[in-house]
SERO-4910 file (N, C-alpha, C, O; in steps of 0.05 Angstrom, whole numbers):
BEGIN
 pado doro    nc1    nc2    nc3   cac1   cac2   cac3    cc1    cc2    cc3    oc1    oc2    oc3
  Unk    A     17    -24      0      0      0      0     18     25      0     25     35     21
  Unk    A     26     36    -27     44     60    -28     32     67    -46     21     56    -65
  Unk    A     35     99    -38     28    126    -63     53    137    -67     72    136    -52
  Unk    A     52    153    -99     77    174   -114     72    190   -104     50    200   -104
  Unk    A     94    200    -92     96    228    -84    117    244    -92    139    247    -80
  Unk    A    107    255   -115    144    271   -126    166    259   -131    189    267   -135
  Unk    A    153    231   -130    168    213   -142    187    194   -117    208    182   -120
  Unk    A    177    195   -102    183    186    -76    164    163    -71    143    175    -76
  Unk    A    155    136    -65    140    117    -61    140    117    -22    155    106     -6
  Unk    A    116    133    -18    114    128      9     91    105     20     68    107     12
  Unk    A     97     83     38     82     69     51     65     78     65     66     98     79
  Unk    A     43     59     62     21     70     90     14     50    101     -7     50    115
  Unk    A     31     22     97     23      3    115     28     14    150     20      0    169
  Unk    A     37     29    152     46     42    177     25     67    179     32     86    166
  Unk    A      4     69    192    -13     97    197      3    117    190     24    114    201
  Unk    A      2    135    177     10    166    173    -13    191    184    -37    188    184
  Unk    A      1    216    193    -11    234    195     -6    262    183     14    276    177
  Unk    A    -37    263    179    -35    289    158    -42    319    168    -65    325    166
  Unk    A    -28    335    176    -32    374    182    -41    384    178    -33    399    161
  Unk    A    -60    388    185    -84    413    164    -72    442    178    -68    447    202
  Unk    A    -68    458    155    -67    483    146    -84    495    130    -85    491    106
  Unk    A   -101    511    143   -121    524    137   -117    551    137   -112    562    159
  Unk    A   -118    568    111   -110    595     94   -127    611     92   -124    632     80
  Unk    A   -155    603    108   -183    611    103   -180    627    134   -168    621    155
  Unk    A   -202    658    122   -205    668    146   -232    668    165   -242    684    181
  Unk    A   -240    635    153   -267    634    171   -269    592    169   -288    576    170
  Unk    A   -245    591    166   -247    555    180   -260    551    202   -255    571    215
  Unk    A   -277    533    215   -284    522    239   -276    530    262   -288    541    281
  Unk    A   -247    521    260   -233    521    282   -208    538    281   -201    547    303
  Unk    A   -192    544    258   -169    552    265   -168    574    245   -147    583    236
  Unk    A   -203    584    238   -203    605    212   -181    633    218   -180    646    239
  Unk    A   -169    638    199   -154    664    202   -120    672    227   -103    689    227
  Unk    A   -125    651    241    -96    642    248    -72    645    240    -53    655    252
  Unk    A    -71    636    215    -47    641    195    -47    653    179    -58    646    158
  Unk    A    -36    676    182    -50    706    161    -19    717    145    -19    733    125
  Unk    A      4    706    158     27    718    146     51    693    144     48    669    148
  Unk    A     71    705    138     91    683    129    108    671    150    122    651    148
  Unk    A    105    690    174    121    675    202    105    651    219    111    629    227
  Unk    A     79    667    220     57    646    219     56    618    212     60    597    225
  Unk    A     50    624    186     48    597    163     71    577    174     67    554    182
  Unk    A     98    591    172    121    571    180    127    559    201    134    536    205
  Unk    A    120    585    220    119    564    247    101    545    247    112    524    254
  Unk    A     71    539    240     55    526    247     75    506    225     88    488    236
  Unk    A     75    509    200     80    480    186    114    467    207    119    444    215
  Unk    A    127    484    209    151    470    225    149    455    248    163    437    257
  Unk    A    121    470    260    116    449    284    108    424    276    116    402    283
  Unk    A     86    431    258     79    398    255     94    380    235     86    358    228
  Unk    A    115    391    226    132    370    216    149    367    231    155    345    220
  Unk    A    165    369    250    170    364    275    157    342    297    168    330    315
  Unk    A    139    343    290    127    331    309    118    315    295     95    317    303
  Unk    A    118    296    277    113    275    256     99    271    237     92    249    229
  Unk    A     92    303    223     70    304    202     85    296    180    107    304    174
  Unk    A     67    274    163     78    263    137     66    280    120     71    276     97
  Unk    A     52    297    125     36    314     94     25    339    109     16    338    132
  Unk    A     27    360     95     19    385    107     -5    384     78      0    381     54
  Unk    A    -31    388     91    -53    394     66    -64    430     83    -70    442    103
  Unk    A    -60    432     51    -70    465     52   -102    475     41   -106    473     17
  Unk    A   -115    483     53   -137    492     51   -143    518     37   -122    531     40
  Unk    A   -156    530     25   -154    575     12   -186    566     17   -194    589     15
  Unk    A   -202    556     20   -233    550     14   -244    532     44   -237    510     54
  Unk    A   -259    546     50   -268    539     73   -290    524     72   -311    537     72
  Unk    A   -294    497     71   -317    483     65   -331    466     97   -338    443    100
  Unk    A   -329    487    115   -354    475    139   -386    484    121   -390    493     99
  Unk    A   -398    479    137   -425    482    141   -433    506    137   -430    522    156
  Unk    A   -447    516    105   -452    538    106   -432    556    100   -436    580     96
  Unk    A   -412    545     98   -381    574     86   -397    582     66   -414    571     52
  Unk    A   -386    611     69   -385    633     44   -370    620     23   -349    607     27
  Unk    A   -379    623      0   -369    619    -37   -345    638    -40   -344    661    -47
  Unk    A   -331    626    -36   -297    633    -42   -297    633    -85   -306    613    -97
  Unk    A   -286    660   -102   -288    656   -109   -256    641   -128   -234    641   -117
  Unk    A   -259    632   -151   -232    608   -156   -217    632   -160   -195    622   -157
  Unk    A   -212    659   -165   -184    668   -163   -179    687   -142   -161    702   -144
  Unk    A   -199    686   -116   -193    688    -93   -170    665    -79   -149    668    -66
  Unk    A   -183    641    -89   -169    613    -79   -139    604    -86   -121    594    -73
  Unk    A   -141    615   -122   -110    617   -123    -90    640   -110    -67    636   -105
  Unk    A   -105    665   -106    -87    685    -97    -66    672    -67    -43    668    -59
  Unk    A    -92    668    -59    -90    656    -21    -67    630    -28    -43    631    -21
  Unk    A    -76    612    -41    -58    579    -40    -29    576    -58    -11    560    -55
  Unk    A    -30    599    -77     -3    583    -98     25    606    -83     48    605    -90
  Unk    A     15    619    -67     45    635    -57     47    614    -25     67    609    -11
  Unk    A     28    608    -23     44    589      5     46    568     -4     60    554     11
  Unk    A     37    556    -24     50    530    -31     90    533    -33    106    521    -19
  Unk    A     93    551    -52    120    569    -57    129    568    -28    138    548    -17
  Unk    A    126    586    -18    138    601      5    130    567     22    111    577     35
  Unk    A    130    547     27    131    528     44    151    511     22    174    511     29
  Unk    A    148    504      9    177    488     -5    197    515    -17    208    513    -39
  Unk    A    199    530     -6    217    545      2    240    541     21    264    543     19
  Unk    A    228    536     36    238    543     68    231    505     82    238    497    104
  Unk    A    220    492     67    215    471     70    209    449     50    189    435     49
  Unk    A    231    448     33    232    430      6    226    405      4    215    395    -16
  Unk    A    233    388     30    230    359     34    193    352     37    183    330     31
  Unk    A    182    373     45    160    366     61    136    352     35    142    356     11
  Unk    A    118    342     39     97    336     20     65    349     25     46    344     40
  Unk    A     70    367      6     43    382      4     18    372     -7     15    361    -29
  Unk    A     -4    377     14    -27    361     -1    -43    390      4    -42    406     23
  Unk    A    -61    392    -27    -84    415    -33   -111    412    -27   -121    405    -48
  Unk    A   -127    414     -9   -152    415     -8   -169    427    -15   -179    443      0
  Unk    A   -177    421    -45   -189    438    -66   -210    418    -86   -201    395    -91
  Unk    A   -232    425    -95   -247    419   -117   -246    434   -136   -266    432   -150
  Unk    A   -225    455   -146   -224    470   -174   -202    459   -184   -179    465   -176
  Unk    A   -207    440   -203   -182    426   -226   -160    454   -231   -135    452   -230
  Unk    A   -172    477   -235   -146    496   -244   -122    504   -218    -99    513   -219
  Unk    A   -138    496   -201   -124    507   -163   -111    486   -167    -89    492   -177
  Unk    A   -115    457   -164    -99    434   -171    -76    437   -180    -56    433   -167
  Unk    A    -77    444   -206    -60    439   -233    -40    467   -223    -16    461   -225
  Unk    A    -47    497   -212    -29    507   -209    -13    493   -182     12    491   -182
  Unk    A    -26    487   -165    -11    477   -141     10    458   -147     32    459   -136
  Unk    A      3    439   -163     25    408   -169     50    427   -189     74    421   -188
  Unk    A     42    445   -203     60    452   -213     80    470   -206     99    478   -219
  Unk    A     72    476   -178     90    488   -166    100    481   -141    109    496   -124
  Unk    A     98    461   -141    118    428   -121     93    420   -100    100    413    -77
  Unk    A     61    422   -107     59    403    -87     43    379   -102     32    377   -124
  Unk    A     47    362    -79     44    324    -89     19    313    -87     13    294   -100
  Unk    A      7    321    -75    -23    312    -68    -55    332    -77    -57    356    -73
  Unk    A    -73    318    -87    -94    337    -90   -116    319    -65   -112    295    -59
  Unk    A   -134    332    -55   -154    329    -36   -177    342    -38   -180    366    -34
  Unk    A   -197    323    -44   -220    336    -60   -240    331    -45   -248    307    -47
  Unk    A   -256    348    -27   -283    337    -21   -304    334    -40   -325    338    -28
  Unk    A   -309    328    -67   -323    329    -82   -321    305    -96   -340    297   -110
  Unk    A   -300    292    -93   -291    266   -112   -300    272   -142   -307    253   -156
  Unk    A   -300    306   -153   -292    306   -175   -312    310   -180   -314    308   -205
  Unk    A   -334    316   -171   -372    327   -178   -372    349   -178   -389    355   -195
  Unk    A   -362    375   -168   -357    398   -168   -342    408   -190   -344    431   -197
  Unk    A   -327    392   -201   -315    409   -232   -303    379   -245   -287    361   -237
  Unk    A   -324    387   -274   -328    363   -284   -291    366   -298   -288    352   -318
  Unk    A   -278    375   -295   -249    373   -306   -223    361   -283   -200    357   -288
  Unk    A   -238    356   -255   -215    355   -237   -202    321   -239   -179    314   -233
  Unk    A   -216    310   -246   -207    272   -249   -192    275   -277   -171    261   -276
  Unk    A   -193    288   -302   -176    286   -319   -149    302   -320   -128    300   -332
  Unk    A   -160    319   -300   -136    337   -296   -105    336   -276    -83    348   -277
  Unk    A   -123    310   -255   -105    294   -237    -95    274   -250    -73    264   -243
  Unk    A   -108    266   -268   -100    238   -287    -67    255   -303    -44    247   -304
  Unk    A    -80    278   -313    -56    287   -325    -32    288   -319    -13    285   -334
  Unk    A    -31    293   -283     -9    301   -269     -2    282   -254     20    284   -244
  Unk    A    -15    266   -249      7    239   -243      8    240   -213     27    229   -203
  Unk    A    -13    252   -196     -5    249   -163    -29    239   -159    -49    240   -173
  Unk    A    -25    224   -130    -50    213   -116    -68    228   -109    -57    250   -104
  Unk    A    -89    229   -105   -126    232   -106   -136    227    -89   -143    203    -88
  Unk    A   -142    243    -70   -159    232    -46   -188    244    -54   -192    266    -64
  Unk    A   -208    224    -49   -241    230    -57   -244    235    -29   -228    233    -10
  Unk    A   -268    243    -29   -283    249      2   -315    252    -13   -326    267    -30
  Unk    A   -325    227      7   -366    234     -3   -370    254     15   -365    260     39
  Unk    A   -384    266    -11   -414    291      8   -436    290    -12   -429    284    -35
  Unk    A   -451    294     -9   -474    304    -23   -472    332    -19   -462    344      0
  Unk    A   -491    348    -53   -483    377    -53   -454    401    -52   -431    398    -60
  Unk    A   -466    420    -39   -436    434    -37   -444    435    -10   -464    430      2
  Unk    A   -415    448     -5   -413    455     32   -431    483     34   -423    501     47
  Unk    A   -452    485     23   -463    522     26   -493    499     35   -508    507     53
  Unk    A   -500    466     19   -518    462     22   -526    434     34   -549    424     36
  Unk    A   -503    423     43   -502    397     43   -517    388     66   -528    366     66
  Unk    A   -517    405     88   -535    393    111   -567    393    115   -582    390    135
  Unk    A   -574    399     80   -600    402     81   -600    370     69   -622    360     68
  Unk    A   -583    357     62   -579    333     41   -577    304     68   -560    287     62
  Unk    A   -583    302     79   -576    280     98   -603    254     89   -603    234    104
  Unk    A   -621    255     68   -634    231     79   -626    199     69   -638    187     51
  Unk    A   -611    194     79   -599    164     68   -623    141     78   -636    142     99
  Unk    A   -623    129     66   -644    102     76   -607     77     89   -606     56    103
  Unk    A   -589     89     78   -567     65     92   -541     70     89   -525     54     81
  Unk    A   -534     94     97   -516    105     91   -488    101     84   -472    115     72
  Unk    A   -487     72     97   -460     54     92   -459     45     59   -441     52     44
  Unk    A   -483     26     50   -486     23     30   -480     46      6   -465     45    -13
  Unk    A   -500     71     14   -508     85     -2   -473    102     -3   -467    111    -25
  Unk    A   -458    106     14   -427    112     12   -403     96     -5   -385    103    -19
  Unk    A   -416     63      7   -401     54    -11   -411     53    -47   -397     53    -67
  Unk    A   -432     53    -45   -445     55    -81   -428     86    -87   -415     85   -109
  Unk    A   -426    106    -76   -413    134    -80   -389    120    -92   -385    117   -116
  Unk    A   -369    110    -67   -342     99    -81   -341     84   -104   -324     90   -120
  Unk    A   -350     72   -107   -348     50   -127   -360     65   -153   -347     55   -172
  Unk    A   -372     77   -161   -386     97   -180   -349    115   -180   -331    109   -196
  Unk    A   -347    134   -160   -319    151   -175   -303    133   -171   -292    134   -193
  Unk    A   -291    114   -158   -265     97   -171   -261     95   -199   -240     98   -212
  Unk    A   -295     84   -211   -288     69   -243   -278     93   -257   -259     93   -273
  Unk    A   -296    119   -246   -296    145   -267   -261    146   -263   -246    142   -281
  Unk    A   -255    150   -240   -219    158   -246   -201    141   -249   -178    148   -256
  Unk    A   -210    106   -243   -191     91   -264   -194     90   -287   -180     77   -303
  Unk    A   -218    107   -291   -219    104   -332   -196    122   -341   -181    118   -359
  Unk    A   -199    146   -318   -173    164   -339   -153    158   -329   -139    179   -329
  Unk    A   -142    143   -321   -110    141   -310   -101    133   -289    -80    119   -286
  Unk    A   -127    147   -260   -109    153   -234   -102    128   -220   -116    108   -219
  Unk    A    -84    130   -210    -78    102   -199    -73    100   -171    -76     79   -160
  Unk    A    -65    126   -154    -59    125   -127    -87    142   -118    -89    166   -119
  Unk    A   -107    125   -109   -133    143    -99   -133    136    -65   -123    115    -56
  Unk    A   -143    152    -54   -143    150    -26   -174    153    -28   -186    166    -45
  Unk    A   -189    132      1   -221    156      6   -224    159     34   -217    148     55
  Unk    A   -238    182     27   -251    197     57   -273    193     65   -288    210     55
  Unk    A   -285    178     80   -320    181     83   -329    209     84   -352    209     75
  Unk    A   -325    227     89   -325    249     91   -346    257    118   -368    268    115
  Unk    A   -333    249    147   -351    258    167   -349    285    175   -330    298    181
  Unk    A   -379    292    175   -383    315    182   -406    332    153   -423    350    154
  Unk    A   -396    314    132   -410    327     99   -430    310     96   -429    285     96
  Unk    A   -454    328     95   -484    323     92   -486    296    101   -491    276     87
  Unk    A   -480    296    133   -486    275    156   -487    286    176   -472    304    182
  Unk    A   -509    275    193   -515    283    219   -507    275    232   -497    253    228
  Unk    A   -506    291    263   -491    276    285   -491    245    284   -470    235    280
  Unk    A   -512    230    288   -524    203    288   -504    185    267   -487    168    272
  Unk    A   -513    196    241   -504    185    212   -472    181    216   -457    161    214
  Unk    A   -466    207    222   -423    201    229   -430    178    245   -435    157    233
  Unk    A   -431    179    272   -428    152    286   -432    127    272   -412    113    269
  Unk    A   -461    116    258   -466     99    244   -443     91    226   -432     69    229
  Unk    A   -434    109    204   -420    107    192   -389     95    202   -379     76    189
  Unk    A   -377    107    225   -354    103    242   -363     85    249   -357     68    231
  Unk    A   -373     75    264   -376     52    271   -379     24    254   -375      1    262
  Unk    A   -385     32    229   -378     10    207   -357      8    188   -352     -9    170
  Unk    A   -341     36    196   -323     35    174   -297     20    165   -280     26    149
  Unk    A   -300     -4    182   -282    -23    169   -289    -39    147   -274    -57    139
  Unk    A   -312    -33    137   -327    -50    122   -322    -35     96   -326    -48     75
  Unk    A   -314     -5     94   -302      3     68   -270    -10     65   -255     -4     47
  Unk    A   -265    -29     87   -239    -39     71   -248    -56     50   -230    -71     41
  Unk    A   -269    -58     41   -272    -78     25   -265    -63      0   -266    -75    -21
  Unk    A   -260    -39      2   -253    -20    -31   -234    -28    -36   -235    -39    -58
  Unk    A   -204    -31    -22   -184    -39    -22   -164    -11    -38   -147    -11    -55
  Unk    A   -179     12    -20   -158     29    -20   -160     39      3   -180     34     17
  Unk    A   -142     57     13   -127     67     46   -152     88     43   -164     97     23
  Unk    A   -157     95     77   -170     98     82   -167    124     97   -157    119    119
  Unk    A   -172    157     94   -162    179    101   -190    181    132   -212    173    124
  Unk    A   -190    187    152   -207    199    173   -205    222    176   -183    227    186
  Unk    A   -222    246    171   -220    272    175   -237    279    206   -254    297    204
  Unk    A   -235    267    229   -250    277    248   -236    303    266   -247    314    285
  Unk    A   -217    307    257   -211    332    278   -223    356    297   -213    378    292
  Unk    A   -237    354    313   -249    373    323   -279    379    316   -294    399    320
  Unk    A   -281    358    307   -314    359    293   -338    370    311   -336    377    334
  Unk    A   -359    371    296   -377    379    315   -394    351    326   -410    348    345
  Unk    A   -382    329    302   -395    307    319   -381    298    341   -391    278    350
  Unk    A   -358    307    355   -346    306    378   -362    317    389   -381    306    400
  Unk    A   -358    352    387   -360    375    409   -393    378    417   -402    392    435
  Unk    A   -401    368    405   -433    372    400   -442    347    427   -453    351    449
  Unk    A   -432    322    415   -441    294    437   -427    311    462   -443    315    480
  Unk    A   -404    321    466   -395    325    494   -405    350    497   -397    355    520
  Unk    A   -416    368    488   -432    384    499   -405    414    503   -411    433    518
  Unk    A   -384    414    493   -368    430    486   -365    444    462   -384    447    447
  Unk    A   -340    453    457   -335    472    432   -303    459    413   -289    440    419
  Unk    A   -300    474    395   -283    452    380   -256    459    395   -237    443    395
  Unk    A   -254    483    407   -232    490    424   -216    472    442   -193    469    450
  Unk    A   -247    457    448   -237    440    478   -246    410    466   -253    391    479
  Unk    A   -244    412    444   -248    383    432   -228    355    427   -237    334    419
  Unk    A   -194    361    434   -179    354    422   -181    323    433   -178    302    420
  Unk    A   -187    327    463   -181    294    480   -205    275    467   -201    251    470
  Unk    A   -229    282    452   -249    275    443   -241    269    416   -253    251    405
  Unk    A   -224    279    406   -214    270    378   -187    246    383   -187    223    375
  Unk    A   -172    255    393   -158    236    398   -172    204    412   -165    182    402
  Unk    A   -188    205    428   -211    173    427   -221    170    404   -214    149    393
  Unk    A   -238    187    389   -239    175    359   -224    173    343   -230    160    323
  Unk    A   -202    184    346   -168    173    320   -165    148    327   -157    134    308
  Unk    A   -168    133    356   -151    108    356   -179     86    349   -174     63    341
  Unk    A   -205     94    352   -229     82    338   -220     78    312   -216     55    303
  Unk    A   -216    102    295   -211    101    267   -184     88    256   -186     83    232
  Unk    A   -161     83    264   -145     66    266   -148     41    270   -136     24    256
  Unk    A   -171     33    294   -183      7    294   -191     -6    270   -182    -25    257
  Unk    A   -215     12    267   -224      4    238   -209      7    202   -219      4    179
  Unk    A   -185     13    212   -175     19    196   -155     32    177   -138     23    161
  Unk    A   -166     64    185   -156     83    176   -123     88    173   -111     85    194
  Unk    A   -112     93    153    -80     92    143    -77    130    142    -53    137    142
  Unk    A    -92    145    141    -83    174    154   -103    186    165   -126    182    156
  Unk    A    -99    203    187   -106    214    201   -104    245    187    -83    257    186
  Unk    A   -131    258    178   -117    292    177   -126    309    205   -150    311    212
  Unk    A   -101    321    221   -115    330    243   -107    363    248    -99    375    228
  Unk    A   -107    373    266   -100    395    271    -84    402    287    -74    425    291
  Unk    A    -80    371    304    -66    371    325    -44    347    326    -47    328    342
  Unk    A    -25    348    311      5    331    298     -3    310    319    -18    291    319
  Unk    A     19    327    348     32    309    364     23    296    382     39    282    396
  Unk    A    -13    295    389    -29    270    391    -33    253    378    -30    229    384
  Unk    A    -41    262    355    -45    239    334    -19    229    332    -18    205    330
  Unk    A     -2    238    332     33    218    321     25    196    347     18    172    345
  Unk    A     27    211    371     22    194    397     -4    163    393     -1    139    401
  Unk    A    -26    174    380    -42    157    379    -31    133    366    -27    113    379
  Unk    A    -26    134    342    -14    123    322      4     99    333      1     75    329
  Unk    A     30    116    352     49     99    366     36     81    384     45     59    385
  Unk    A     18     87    397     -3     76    412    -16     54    405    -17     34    419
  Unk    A    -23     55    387    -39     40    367    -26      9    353    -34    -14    354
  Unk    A     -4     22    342     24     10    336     26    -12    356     18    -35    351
  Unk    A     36     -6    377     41    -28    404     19    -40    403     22    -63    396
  Unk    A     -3    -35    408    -26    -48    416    -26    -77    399    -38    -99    401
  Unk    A     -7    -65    381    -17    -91    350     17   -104    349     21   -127    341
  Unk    A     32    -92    354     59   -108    352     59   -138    356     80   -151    355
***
């Protein structure tokens, strides 16, 4: 189980963890934080430091209800810190969290290795040929709708099923054009309700039957902070119990917000299974 990365073949038989860097000045949790270039660096230095295998960068804020970022707002915000981080940090592997094929295509072309799509390529009918073009791995993530509408979209009669029919529908579409290193995301938190995440988590070992690696985006969710009756501030010890759930079941990266628990979980996790 290895993806290209710049030409580099990294494993994920070993859990990896992924950094979210978020460029947006109205993210969930860490909107507007990183507004300048001392910023940006310190945060990415910490968490590569502290065992982040991929820094993914956000310019588009897709919680619940975000404002419509428009696409050359998104490149202004994403293609100078892509630069300015393999700058000052050449080794590192950049992953883009974007559904505009053109944000993509400038980002890979200016050294980063990963695209990350909550749309699995429904949002711009050009982004699966356009990753095919460029030769890096593909992470899908299910939602129904866009993030302005998705939580009006929740009525599944089975949601496990009806997720995995999602996957299996975009796998064929992007092994028709090429792609070969795909990652998926259930996408908890996108047009699912509190209830539905759990349901879903709680079966998701049963998407190993795709037989590709398996990304968990729960970081600070509101399906944490919400069940414990807190805020995403004070959410972290609540995410860290669901990283080592999602490791149970499976999961080969973690994207979090918070490195050097998750690295911890991971190691954790590790022993448990040695």
């Amino acid at each position: 189980m290895t993806i290209n990365c710049n030409g580099k073949l990294l494993s994920l038989e070993q859990p990896k963890v992924m950094g979210i860097l978020n460029v947006t000045p109205d993210s969930f949790f860490d909107g507007g934080k990183y507004k300048n270039e001392k910023s940006i660096l310190n945060q990415v230095e910490k968490m590569l430091n502290e065992g982040a295998s991929f820094i993914d960068i956000g310019a588009y804020s897709s919680r619940p209800g975000a404002l419509e970022v428009d696409e050359a707002t998104e490149l202004k915000r994403i293609v100078p810190i892509v630069s300015l981080i393999l700058k000052n940090f050449p080794e590192s592997i950049l992953s883009i969290d974007t559904f505009r094929s053109s944000v993509a295509k400038a980002c890979i072309e200016n050294g980063a290795a990963i695209i990350n799509d909550i749309s699995a390529g429904l949002l711009d009918d050009k982004m699966l040929s356009t990753v095919a073009k460029l030769h890096v791995p593909y992470i899908m993530m299910h939602m129904r709708g866009t993030p302005q509408n998705m939580q009006q979209q929740t009525d599944y009669k089975d949601i496990l099923k009806e997720v995995l029919s999602f996957f299996s529908e975009r796998l064929v579409a992007a092994k028709a054009l090429g792609i070969k290193d795909i990652i998926i995301d259930p996408g908890f938190g996108f047009a699912k309700n509190l209830e539905q995440n759990y349901e879903l988590l709680n079966q998701m070992e049963v998407m190993n039957i795709i037989e590709h690696p398996i990304l968990a985006g729960i970081s600070r969710k509101s399906m944490i902070y919400k069940t414990l009756d807190t805020t995403a501030d004070q959410a972290l010890n609540g995410t860290t119990a669901l990283h080592m759930v999602c490791l149970q079941k499976g999961a080969k990266i973690l994207r979090v917000h918070d490195v050097k628990e998750a690295v911890e979980c991971v190691k954790l996790y590790e022993q448990l299974n040695a």
